[in-house]
N, C-alpha and C positions, 0 to 999 in steps of 0.2 A: 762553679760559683762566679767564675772571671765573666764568662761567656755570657751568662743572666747579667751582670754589671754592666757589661759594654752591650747588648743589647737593649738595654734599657738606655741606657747615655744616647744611644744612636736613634731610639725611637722618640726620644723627647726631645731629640736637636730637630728630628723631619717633624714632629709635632708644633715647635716653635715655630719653623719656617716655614708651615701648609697651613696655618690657619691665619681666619682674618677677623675672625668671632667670635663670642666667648660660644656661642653655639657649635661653630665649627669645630673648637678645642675640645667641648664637650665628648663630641661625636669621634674625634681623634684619638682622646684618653683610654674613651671607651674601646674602640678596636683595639687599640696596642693592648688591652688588658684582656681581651676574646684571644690574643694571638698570645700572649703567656701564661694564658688558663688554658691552651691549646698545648702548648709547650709542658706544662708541668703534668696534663694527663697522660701524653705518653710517655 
């Protein structure tokens, strides 16, 4: 559960820092949520 917390924390600090758009955010949210729907299938 720790490891899901601090990846999360770590993936919404490069989320803040890599966009410049709410579009780009969009698109940001979205991957980090393919990559822990990625995570939870295996």
């Amino acid at each position: 559960m720790k490891k899901v917390v601090v990846l999360l924390a770590v993936a919404f600090a490069f989320i803040l820092a890599g966009c410049n758009t709410v579009r780009g955010f969009g698109q940001d949210v979205q991957k980090v949520g393919d990559k822990i729907e990625d995570k939870a299938k295996k």
